[in-house]
C-alpha positions as CSV (number, residue, x, y, z in Angstrom):
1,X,-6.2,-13.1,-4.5
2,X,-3.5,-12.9,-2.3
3,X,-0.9,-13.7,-4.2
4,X,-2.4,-11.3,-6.8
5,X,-2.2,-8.4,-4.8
6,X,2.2,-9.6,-4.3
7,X,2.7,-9.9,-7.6
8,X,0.8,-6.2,-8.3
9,X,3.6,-4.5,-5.7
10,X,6.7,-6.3,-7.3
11,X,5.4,-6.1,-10.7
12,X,2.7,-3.0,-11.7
13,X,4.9,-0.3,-10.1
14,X,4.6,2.6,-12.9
15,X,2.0,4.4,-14.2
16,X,2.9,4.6,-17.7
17,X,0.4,3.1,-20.1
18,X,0.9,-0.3,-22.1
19,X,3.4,-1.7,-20.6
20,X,3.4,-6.2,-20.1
21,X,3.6,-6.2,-16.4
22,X,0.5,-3.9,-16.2
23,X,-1.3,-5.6,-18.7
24,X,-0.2,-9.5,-17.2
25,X,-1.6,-7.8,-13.5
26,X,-4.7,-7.0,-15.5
27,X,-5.6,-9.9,-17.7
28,X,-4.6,-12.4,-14.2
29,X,-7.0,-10.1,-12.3
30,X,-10.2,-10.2,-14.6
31,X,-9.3,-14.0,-15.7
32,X,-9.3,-15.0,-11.4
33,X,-11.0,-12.4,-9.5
34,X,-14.5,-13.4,-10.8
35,X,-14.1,-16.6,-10.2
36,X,-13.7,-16.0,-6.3
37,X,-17.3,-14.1,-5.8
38,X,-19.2,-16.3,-3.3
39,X,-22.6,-15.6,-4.1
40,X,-24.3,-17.1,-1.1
41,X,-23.1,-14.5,1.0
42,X,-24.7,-11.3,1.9
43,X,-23.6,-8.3,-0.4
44,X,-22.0,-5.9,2.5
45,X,-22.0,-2.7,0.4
46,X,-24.8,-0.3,0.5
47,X,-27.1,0.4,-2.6
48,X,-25.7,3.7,-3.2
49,X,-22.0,2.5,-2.8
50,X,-22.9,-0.5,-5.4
51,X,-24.8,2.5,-7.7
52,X,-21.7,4.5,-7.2
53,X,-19.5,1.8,-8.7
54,X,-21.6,1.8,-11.8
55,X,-21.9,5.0,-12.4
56,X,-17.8,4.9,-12.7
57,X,-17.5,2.5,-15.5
58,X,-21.0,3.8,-17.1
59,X,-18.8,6.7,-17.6
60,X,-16.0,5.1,-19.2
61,X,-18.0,3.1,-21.3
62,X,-20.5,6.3,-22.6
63,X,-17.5,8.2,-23.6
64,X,-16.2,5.4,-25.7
65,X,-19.8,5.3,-27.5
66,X,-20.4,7.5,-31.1
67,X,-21.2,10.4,-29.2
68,X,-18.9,12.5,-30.2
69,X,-21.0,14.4,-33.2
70,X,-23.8,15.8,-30.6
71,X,-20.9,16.7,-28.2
72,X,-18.2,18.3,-30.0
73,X,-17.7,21.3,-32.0
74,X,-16.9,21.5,-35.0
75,X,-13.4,23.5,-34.0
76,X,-13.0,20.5,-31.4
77,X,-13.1,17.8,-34.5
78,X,-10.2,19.6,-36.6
79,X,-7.3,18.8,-33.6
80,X,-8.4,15.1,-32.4
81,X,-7.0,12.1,-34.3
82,X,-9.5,9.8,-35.6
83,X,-11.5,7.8,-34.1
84,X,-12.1,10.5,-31.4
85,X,-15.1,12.5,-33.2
86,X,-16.9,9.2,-33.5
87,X,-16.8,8.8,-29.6
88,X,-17.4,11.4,-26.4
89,X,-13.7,11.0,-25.8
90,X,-10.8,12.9,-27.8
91,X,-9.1,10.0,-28.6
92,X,-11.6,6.2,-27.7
93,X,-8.1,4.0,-27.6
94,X,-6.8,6.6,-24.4
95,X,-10.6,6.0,-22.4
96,X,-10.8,2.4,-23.9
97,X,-6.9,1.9,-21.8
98,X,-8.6,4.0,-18.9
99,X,-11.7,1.0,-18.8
100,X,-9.0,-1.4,-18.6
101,X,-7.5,0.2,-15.9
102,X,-10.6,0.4,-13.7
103,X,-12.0,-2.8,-14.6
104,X,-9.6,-4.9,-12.2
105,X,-10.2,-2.4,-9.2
106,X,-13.8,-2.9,-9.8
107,X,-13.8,-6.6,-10.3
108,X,-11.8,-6.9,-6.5
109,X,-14.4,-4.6,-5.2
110,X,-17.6,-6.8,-5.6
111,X,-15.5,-9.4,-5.1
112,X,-14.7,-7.7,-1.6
113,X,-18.2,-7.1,-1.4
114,X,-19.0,-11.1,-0.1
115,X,-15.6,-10.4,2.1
116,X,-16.1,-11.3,6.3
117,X,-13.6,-9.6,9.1
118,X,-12.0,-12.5,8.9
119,X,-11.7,-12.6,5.5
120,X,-10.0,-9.2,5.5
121,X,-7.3,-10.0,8.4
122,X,-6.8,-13.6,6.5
123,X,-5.9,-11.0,2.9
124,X,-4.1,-8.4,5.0
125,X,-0.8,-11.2,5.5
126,X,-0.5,-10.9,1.9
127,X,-0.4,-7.1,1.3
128,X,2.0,-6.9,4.4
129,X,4.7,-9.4,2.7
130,X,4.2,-7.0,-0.3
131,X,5.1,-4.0,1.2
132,X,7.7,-5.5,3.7
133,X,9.1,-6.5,0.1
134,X,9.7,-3.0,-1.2
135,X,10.3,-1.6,2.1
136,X,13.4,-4.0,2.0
137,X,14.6,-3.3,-1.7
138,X,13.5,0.9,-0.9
139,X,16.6,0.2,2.1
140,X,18.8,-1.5,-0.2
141,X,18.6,1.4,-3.1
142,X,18.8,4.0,-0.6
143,X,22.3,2.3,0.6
144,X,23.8,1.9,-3.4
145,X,25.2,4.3,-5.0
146,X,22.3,4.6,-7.8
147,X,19.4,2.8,-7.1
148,X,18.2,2.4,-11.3
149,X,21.5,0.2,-10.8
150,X,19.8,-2.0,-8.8
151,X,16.5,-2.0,-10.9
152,X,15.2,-5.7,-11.1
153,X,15.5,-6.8,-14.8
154,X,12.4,-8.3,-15.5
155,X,10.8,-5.0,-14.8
156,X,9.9,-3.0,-18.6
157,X,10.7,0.2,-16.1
158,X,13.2,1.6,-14.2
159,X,12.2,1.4,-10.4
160,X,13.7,3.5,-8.3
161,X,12.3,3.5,-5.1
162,X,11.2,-0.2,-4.3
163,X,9.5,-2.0,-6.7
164,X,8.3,1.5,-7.8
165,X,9.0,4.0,-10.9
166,X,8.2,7.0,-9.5
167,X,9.1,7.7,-5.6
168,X,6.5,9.6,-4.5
169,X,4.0,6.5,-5.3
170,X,6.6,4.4,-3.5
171,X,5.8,7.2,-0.1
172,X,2.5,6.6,-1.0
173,X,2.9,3.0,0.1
174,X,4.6,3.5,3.0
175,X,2.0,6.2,4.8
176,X,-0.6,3.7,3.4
177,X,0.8,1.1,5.5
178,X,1.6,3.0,8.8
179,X,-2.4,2.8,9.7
180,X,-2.2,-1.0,9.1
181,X,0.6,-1.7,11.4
182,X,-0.8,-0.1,14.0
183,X,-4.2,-1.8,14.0
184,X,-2.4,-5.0,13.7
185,X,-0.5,-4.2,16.8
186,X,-3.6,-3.1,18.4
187,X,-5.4,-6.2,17.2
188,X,-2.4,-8.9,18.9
189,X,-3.0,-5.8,22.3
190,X,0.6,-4.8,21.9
191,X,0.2,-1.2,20.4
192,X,4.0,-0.1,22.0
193,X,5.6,-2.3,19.9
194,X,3.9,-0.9,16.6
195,X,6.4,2.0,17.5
196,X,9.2,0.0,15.6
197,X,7.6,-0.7,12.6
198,X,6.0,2.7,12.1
199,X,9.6,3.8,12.6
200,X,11.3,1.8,10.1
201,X,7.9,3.0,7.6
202,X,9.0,6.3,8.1
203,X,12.8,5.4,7.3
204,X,12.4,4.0,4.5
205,X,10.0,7.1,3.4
206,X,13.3,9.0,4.3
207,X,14.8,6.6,1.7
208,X,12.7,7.5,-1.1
209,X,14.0,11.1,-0.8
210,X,10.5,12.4,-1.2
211,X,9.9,15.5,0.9
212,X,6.0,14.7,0.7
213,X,6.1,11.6,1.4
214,X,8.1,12.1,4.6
215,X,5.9,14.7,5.9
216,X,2.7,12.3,5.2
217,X,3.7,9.8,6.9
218,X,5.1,11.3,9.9
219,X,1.2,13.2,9.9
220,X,-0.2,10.1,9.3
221,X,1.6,8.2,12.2
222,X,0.5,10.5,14.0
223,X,-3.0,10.8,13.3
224,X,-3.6,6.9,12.9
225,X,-2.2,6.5,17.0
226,X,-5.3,9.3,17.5
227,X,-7.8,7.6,16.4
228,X,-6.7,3.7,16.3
229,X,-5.1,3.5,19.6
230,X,-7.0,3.2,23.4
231,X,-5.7,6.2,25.4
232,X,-6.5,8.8,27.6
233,X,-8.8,11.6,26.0
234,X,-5.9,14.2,26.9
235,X,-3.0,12.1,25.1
236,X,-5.5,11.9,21.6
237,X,-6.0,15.5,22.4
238,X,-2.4,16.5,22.6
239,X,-1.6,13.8,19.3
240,X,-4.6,15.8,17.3
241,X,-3.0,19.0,18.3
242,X,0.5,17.8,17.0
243,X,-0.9,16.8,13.8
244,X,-2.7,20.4,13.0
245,X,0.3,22.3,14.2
246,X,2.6,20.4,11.8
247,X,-0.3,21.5,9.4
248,X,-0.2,24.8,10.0
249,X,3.7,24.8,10.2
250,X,4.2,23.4,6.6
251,X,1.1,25.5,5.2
252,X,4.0,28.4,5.9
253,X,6.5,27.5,4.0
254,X,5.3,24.3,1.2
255,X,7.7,25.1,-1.4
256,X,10.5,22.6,-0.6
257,X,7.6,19.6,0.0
258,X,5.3,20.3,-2.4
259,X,7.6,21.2,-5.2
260,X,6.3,24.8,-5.8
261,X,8.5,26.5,-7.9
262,X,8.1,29.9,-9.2
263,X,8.8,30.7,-12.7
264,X,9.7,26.8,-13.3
265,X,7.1,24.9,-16.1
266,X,7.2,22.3,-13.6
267,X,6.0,24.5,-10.7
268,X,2.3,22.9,-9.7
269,X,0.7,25.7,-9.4
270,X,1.3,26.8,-12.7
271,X,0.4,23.3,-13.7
272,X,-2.6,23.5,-11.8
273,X,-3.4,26.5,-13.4
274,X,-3.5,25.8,-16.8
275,X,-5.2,22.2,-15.9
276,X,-8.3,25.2,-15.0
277,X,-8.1,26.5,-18.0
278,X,-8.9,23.2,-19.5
279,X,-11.3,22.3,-17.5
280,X,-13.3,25.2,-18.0
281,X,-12.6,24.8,-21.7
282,X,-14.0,21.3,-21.7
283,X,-17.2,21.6,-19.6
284,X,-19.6,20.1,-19.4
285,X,-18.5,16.8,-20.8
286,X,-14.9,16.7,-20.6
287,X,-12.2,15.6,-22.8
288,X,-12.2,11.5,-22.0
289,X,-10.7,9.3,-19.5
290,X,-6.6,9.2,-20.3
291,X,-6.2,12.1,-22.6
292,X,-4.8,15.1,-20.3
293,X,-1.4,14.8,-21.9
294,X,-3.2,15.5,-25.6
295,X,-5.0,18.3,-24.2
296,X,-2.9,20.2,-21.7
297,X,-0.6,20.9,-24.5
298,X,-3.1,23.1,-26.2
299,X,-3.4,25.2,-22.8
300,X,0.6,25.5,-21.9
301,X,2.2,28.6,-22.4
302,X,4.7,29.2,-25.0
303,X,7.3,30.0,-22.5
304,X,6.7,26.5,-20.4
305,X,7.1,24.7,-22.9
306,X,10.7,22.8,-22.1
307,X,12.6,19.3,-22.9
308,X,10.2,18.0,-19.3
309,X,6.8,16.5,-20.5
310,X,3.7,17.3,-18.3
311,X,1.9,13.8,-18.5
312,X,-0.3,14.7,-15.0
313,X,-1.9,17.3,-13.8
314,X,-0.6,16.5,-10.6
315,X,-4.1,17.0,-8.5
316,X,-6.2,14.2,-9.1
317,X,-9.4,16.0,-9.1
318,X,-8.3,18.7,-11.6
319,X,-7.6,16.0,-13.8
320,X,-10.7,13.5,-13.4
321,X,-12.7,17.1,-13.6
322,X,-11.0,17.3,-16.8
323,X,-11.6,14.5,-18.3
324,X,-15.1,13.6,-17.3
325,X,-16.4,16.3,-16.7
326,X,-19.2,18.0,-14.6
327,X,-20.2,13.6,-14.1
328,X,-16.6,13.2,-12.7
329,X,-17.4,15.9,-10.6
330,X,-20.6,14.6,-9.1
331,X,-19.4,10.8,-8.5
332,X,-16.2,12.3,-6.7
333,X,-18.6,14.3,-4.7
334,X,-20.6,11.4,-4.2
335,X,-18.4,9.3,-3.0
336,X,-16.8,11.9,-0.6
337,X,-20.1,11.8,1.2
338,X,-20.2,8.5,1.2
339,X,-17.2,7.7,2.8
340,X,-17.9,9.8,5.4
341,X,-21.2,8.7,5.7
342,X,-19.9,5.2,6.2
343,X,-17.4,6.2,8.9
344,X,-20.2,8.2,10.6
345,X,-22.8,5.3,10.6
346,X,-21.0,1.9,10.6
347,X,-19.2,1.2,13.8
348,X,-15.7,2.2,14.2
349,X,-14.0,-1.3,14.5
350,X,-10.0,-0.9,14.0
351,X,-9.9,-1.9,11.3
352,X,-12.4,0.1,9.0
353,X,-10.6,3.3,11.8
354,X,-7.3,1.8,10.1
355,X,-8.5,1.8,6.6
356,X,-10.0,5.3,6.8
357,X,-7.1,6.9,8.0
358,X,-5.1,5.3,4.8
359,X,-7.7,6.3,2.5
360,X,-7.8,10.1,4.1
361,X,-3.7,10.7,3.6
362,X,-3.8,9.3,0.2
363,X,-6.5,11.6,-1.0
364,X,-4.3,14.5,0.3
365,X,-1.8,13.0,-1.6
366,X,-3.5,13.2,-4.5
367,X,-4.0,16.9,-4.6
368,X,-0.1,16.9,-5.3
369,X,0.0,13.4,-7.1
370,X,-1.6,11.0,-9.2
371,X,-1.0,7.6,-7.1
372,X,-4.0,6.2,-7.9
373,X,-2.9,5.7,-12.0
374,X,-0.2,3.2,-10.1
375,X,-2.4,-0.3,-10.6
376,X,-0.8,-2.1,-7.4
377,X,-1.8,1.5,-5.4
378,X,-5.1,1.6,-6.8
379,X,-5.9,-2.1,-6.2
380,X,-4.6,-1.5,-2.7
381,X,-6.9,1.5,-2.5
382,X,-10.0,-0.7,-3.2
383,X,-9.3,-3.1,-0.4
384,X,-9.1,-0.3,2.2
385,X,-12.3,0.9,0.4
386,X,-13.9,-2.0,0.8
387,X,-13.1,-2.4,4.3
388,X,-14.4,0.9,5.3
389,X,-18.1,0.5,3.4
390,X,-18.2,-2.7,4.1
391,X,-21.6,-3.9,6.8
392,X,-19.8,-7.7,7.1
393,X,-17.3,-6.3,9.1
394,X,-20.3,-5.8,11.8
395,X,-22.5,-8.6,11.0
396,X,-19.0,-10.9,11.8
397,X,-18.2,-9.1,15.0
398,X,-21.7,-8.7,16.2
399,X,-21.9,-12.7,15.4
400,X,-18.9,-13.2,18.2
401,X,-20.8,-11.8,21.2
């Protein structure tokens, strides 16, 4: 599993559909991952998270079923390519890609289910040489004179940030691992000397030139000492305060680290508000997993349309709202509460502390981005998942005292 999640980070660094490194991560992970499931041991995941779980890929897999008759209009049925009116989905070969996508995630996360502390901390090695390996190759580009010069060759993408297409997933990475460093610093009861590597994290999110990322991590640094670390109540006071008042500060002034741009097609907010206009459009059922980019063309305006493709929505909940409608909207709800509800009545080890912090900044992220279409980021994101809802993490601990 652990060499798995290596060969994800060097290999399945873009989020563009079909191509062979995506699909070799995918076939490896469903042809090894359920062969790892120990069975003996106790499932550590709630009903409601297990429930939760199967109420994602039930969704998938009813939009892909000859639905699409009782669902669509008849207006609807004259623009989607066949064999979308058979199915709930516009177009069944976008949503059948989309059940590939989440079937590995899935797989690792009731595989992660059987998973100890131990287990965790003995996987954790692994996803560390993964990143250390892009945080390297990030430093490297950043140096040359054009980092797509220095793409690897065996990659069916250009990456040019890391091991990564697109540099704002590569940030993603970074902030993701900030939390992870600390707690392993903390864990070995040297937390000073986490300093260094949170500070090379944040240089090489300097690397990837990606304003947002910057910001996130520096936030996240700051917020993960809050809550990981031991230390007087007045020195996580003044941390917490930093944090908000950076906050505040950017709130102010987001147009050079969001990328708002007024009067430019590929402002956000104008993305964002067209991506309304489909939603609304498309309620209750929505359009089908994968297919924003056939329908957000029908919502553009005349005078956006430019040589730049809008592929993303660029806020992952106006997008999943899109295309699953008001039963997206409920399961993102859902498991809002729940992962709250899991930090609120689970024990705060470091570790789970460490995973929720990584969870929280990339679901900020994603109200700008889309890192979690990235297959090595959204396998990454299960195992902090896992971590946080898992009860084994307690029954381990409370079996050492």
């Amino acid at each position: 599993m652990g060499l798995l999640l290596i060969v994800a980070l060097l290999l399945a660094g873009s989020s563009v559909r079909g191509l062979p490194s995506t699909t070799i991560i995918q076939i490896l992970s469903l042809a090894t991952l359920p062969a790892l499931v120990d069975w003996s041991r106790p499932n550590g995941y709630w009903r409601a998270v297990t429930l939760l779980l199967a109420g994602v890929t039930g969704l998938l897999v009813i939009q892909l079923l000859p639905l699409g008759g009782l669902i669509h209009h008849s207006s609807d049925l004259q623009t989607v390519p066949l064999p979308g009116p058979l199915a709930w989905t516009l177009s069944w070969e976008r949503t059948a890609e989309a059940l590939l996508f989440v079937l590995p995630p899935a797989v690792l996360f009731l595989v992660l289910s059987r998973f100890s502390e131990n287990d965790f901390n003995r996987l954790l090695p692994f996803l560390y040489l993964g990143i250390l390996a892009n945080i390297v190759f990030g430093l490297v580009q950043f140096a040359a004179r054009s980092a797509a010069d220095l793409s690897p060759g065996y990659l069916p993408y250009v990456a040019s940030a890391g091991f990564f297409a697109n540099a704002n997933h590569f940030a993603t990475l970074m902030f993701i691992s900030i939390p992870l460093a600390i707690y392993q610093f903390v864990a070995i009861r040297k937390p000073l000397l986490s300093l260094i590597a949170v500070a090379a994290i944040v240089l090489a999110s300097f690397a990837t030139r990606s304003v947002a990322g910057v910001f996130l991590s520096m936030g996240c640094a700051v917020f993960s000492y809050a809550l990981i670390v031991r230390m007087p109540a007045l020195w996580r006071a003044l941390l917490v305060l930093l944090g908000v008042a950076g906050m505040v500060v950017l709130s102010f002034n987001p147009g050079n680290v969001l990328e708002f741009r007024a009067d430019d097609p590929l402002d956000r907010t104008s993305i964002w508000s067209n991506t309304v206009e489909a939603v609304v459009s498309h309620l209750p059922y929505g359009s089908g997993l994968g297919t924003f980019d056939l329908v957000y063309p029908g919502v553009e305006a005349a005078s956006d349309i430019r040589t730049s493709f809008i592929n993303h929505a660029h806020n992952e909940y106006l997008e999943l709202v899109l295309e699953g409608g008001v039963v997206a909207a409920i399961l993102l709800v859902a498991y809002l509460a729940l992962l709250l509800l899991a930090m609120w009545r689970l024990p705060r080890t470091p570790l789970r502390t460490a995973a929720f912090c990584a969870i929280a900044f990339v679901l900020i992220h994603s109200a700008v981005e889309y890192p979690l279409r990235n297959l090595s980021l959204a396998l990454v994101f299960t195992i902090l998942n896992a971590v946080v809802f898992s009860q084994n993490i307690v029954r381990s601990r409370n079996g050492r005292h």
